[in-house]
Structure formats: structure tokens, C-alpha cells
C-alpha positions as CSV (number, residue, x, y, z in Angstrom):
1,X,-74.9,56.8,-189.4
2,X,-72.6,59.5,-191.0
3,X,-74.4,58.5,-194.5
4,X,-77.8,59.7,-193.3
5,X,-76.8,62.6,-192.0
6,X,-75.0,63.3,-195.4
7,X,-78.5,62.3,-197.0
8,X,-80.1,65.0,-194.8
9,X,-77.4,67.5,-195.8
10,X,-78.3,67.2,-199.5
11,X,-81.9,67.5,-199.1
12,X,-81.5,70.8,-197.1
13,X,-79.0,72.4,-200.2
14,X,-82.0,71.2,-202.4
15,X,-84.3,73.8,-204.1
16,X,-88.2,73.4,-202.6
17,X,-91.3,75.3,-204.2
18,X,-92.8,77.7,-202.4
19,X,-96.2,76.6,-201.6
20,X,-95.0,73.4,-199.7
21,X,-93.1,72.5,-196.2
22,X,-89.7,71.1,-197.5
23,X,-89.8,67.5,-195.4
24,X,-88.1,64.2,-195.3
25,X,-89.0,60.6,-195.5
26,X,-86.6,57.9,-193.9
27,X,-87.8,54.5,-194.0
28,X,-85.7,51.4,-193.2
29,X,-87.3,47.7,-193.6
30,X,-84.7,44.6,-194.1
31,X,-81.8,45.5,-195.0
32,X,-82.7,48.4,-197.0
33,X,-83.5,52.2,-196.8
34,X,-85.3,54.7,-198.4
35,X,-84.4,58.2,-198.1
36,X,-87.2,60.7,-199.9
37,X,-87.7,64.4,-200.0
38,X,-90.0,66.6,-201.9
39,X,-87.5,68.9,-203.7
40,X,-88.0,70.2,-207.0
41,X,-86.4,67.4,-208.1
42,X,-82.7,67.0,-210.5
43,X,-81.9,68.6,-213.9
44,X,-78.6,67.6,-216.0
45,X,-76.4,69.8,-213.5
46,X,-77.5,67.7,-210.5
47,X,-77.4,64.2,-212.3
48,X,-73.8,65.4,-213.8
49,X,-72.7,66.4,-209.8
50,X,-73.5,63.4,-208.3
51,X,-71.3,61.4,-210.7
52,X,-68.7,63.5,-210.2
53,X,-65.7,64.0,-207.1
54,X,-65.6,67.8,-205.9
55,X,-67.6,69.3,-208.8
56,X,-70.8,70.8,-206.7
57,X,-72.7,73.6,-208.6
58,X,-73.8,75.0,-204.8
59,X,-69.9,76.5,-205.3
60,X,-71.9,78.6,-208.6
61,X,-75.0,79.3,-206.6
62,X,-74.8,80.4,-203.5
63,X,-76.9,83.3,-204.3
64,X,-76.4,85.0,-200.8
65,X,-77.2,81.7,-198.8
66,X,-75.0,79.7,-197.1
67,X,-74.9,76.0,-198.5
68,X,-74.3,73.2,-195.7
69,X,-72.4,71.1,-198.7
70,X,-69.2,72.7,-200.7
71,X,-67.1,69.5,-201.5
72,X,-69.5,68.0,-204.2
73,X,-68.2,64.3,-202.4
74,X,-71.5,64.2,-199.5
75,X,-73.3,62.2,-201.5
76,X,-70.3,59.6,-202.0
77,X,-70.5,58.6,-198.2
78,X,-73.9,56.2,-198.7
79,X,-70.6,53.5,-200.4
80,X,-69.5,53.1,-196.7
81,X,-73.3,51.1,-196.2
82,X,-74.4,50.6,-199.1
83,X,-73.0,48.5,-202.7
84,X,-75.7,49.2,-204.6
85,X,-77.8,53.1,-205.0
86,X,-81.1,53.5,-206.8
87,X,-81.9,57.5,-207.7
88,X,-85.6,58.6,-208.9
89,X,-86.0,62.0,-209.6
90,X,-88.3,63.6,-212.1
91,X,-87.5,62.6,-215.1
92,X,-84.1,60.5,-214.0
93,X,-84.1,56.8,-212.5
94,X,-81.3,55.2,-212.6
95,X,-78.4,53.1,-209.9
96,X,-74.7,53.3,-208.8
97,X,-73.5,49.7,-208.5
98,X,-70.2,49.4,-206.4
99,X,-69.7,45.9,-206.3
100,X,-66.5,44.4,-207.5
101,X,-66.2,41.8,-210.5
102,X,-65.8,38.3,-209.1
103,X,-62.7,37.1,-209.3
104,X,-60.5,40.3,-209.0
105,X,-60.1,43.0,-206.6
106,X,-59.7,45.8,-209.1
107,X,-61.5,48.9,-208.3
108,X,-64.0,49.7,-210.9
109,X,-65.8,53.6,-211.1
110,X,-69.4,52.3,-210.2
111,X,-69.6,55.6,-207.5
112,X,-69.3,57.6,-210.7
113,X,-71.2,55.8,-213.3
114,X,-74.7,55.6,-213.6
115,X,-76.5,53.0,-215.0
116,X,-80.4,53.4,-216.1
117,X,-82.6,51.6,-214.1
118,X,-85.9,51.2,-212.5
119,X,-86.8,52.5,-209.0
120,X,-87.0,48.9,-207.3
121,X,-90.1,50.7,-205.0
122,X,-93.0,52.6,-206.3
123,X,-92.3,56.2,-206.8
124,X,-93.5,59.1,-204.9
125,X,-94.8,61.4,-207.0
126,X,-93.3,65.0,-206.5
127,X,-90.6,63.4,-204.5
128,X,-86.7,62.6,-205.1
129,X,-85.8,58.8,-203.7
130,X,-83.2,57.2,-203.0
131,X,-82.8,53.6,-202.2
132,X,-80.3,51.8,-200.4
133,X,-79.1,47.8,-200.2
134,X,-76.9,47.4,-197.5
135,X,-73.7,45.1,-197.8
136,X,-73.5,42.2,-195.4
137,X,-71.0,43.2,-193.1
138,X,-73.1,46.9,-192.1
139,X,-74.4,46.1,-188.6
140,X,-78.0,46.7,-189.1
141,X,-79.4,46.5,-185.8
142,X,-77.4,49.6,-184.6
143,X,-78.8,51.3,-187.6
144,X,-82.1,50.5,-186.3
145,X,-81.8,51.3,-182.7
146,X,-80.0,54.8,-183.8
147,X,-82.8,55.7,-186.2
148,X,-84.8,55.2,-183.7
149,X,-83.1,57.9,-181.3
150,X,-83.2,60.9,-183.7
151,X,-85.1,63.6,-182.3
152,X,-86.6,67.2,-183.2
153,X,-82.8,69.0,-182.3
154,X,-81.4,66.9,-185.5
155,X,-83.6,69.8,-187.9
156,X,-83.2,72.6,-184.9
157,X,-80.3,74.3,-187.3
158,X,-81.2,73.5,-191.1
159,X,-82.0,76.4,-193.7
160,X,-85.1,74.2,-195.7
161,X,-86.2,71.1,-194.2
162,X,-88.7,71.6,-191.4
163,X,-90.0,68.1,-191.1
164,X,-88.6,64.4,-191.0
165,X,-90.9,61.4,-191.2
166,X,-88.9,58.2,-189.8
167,X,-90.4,54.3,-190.4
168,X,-89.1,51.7,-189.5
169,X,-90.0,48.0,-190.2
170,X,-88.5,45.5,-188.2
171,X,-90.8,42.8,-189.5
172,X,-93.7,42.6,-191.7
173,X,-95.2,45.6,-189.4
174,X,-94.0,49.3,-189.0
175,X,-92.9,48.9,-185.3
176,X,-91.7,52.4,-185.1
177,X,-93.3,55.4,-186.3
178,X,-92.8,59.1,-185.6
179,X,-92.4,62.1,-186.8
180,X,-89.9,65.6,-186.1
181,X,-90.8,69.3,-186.7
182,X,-89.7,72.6,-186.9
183,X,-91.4,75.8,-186.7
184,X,-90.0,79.4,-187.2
185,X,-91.4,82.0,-185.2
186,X,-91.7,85.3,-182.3
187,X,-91.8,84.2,-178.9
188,X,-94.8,85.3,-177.5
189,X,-93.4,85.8,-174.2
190,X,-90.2,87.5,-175.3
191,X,-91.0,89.1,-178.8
192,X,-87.6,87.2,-179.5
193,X,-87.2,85.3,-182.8
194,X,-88.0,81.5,-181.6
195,X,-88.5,78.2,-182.4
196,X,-90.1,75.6,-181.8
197,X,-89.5,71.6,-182.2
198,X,-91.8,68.9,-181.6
199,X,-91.9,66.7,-179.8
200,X,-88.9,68.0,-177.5
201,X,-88.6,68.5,-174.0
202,X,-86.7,72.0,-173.7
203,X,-89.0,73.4,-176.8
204,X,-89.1,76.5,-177.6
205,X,-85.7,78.0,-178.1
206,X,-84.6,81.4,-178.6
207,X,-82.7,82.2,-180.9
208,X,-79.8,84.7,-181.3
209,X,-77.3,85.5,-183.7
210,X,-73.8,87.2,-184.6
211,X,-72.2,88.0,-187.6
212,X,-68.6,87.4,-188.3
213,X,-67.3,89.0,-191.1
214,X,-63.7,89.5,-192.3
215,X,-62.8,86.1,-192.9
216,X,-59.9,84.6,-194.0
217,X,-59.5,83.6,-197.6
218,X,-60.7,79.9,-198.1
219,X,-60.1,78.0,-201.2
220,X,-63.3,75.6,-200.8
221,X,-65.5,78.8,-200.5
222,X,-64.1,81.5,-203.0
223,X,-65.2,84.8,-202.2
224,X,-66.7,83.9,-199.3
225,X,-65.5,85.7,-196.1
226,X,-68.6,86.1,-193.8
227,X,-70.6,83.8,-191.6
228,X,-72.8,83.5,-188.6
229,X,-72.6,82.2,-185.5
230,X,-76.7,81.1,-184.3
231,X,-77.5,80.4,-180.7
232,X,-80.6,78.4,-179.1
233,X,-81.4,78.8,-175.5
234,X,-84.2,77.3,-174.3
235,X,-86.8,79.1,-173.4
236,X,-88.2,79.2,-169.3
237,X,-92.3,79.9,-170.9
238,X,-94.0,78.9,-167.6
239,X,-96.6,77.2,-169.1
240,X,-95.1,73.8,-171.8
241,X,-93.9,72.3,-168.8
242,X,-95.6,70.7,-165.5
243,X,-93.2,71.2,-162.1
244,X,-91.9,68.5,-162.2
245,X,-90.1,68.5,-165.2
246,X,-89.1,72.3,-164.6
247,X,-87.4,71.3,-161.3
248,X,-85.4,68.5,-163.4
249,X,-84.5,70.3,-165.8
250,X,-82.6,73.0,-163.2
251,X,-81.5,70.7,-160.8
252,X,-79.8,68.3,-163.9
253,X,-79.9,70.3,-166.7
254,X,-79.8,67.9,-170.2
255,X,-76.3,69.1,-172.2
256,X,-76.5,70.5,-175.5
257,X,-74.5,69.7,-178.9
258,X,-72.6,71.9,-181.2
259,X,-73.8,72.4,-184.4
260,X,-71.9,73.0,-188.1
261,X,-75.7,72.8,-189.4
262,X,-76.4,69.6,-188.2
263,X,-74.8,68.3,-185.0
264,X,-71.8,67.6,-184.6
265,X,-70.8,65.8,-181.0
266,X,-71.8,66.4,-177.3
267,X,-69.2,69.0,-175.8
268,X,-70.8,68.6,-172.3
269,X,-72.2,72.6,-172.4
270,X,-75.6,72.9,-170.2
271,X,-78.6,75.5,-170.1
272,X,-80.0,75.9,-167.3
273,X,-83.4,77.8,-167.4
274,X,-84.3,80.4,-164.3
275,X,-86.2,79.6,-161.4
276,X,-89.1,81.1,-160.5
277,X,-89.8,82.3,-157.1
């Protein structure tokens, strides 16, 4: 599933107007995925980028915000799933095919050259798409089954995306349908910058953060020497929660990933909210 997650990386780097909620449509049905945001959608820079190895313009425009992607290689990772790539975006459709001549096992550059082609789905208008085939050997059901346990704590770090809309279509029907938010926000019962996830059981979280600054010199991020650590706690609010469930949640407290923007493994760390006499 490390391909998705690159997907989702992408889509938060991406530029979003204003006046909308920067979200994210993931739909699987046989054998196939669509991945959609509503991004502004690609010029010649972006286009030129994504057929390229370690040539990302977010090194040129950081503009004071940290970028989850440096490497200009993210997108490269949907080849591990998937031999063939469709791209629609504004004015831009065309494919990556990474399938090997018959007859030879020659590597050809079909990750770095685009061919123009038609979006094999209709196109979402004010959305860029991206759709998937998947190559025989990718074990679709676990894709399935691990689509199907992403929850609202996959977005809780992000910079843009607040929302992700996940189909999935096992047959002719959609047998799985939800979606995950993210709001920003004050705690009402802390004045404490929160946030809130739906649907989640520990929502909301508080949030606190520390700045580290003197870093070393790195050569991926030139000129570049501060970052930030961000903390979520979940918040004890007395009233999102029956008894029941606040009594589970002290005497077996759920653990909690670590985070490098999106999350990285399960290092066993628990929160444990107070009890309330």
C-alpha cells in the first residue's frame, strides 16, 4: 500500500484554490484504481517533474512551507502495482506504459516517457486523476481489505488535504463506502489549538508543537535547517464519549503511530486520558 500513501503525499504538496476544501477521491473496482484530487491542476513544470528521477520543483518553492516530498521519485512508486498509468490534468492526458517488449527482457524508459492518451474514465472536471491497471501478480484482495481499514488518523498530520473519499467496488455494486475528515480548530474546553477527525474514536486532539532549529546541513533540503516537532493528545471532553467507552479507553488505552507527515509504523506508545472522579 506504500503507492497510495505516495499518491496521498503528492496531493498534499499540490497547490489548492482558496475557496474550496482540498480532498481526495480513492476508488478501487476490478483490478483497477482511481486516485483524484481537486488541485489546481499541472502546468509544464509538473508534467516535466513527473517524467523525470530527482528533479522536484518543491526543492524551488518551498516558500516557507515545509513540502512532505523532496526526492522528485514519490510518484515513481505506483510501478511497484501498477504496468500501465493514465494522468488527466487540465489541459494534460496522457499514460506511462511500463510493460516490457515481448520477447526480450530489456528495460525500456516507459516510467519516464509519456505517451498522449485518453483518460480511459470520464474526467472530473476541476480534478487531477490518475488511473491505475494493476499487474497480475499484485494481490488485490489485500489491497481491498487494507483500503478498507484507513481511518481519519491517516489525514491527522497533512498540511492541505482535509478530506478523503474511499469506494470500493468489489462487484458490480459499491460495497464499501465512507468517508474521512479533518477539521482545524480551538478547543472549546481548553482554548488549545485542536482537531478534530471524523469518524474516530479518541477525536478531538490537541495539539502542541516545538520548534527545532539549528539543523544540520542536509543536501536533499539546501538551506533548510529548521523543523517541527507536532504532538496530538487526545482530548478527555466529557461529553463525545458515553462511559463505557471512557472506561475502555483508560483501562486499555489504543496505541498511537509516529508520524513523518503521514504515518509511519506502530511504536507501541499509549495515551491515556484522565479519570474523572
Amino acid at each position: 500500500m506504500h503507492f497510495l500513501l505516495e499518491l496521498l503525499q503528492n496531493a498534499d504538496d499540490n497547490a489548492y484554490n482558496d475557496s474550496i476544501i482540498p480532498k481526495v477521491k480513492i476508488t478501487y473496482h476490478d483490478g483497477t484504481l482511481r486516485f483524484d484530487s481537486n488541485e489546481m491542476g499541472f502546468c509544464r513544470v509538473d508534467v516535466e517533474s513527473i517524467c523525470s528521477i530527482g528533479q522536484s520543483p518543491k526543492k524551488k518553492s518551498q516558500q516557507g512551507r515545509r513540502r512532505i516530498g523532496e526526492k522528485g521519485i514519490g510518484f515513481k512508486a505506483v510501478f511497484r502495482v501498477a504496468d500501465e498509468v493514465f494522468i488527466n490534468s487540465g489541459f494534460y492526458s496522457f499514460k506511462f506504459n511500463d510493460k516490457k517488449s515481448p520477447g526480450t527482457d530489456k528495460e525500456h524508459l516507459g516510467r519516464l516517457t509519456p505517451v498522449w492518451a485518453k483518460f480511459p474514465k470520464e474526467p472530473l472536471a476541476g480534478f487531477t486523476s490518475f488511473f491505475l491497471s494493476f499487474r497480475q501478480k499484485v494481490d488485490r484482495r489485500m489491497i481491498v481489505e487494507e483500503m478498507k481499514k484507513l481511518d481519519a488518523r491517516l489525514i491527522m498530520f497533512l498540511h492541505s488535504v482535509k478530506e478523503v473519499e474511499i469506494n470500493v467496488f468489489e462487484t458490480f455494486s459499491c460495497s464499501t463506502k465512507f468517508t474521512i475528515r479533518r477539521a482545524d480548530g480551538v478547543s472549546q474546553y481548553s482554548g488549545l489549538s485542536s482537531r478534530i477527525l471524523k469518524p474516530d474514536n479518541f477525536s478531538s486532539y490537541i495539539i502542541f508543537r516545538y520548534a527545532v532549529t539549528n539543523l544540520p546541513e542536509e543536501e536533499k533540503r539546501k538551506g533548510c535547517n529548521k523543523s517541527e516537532i507536532v504532538l496530538a493528545f487526545p482530548e478527555d471532553s466529557g461529553s463525545s464519549h458515553s462511559q463505557q467507552q471512557k472506561e475502555q479507553k483508560i483501562i486499555s488505552p489504543e496505541t498511537h503511530k509516529v508520524y513523518s507527515f503521514l504515518p509511519i509504523r506502530d511504536y507501541g506508545f499509549k495515551v491515556c486520558p484522565p479519570c474523572h472522579v
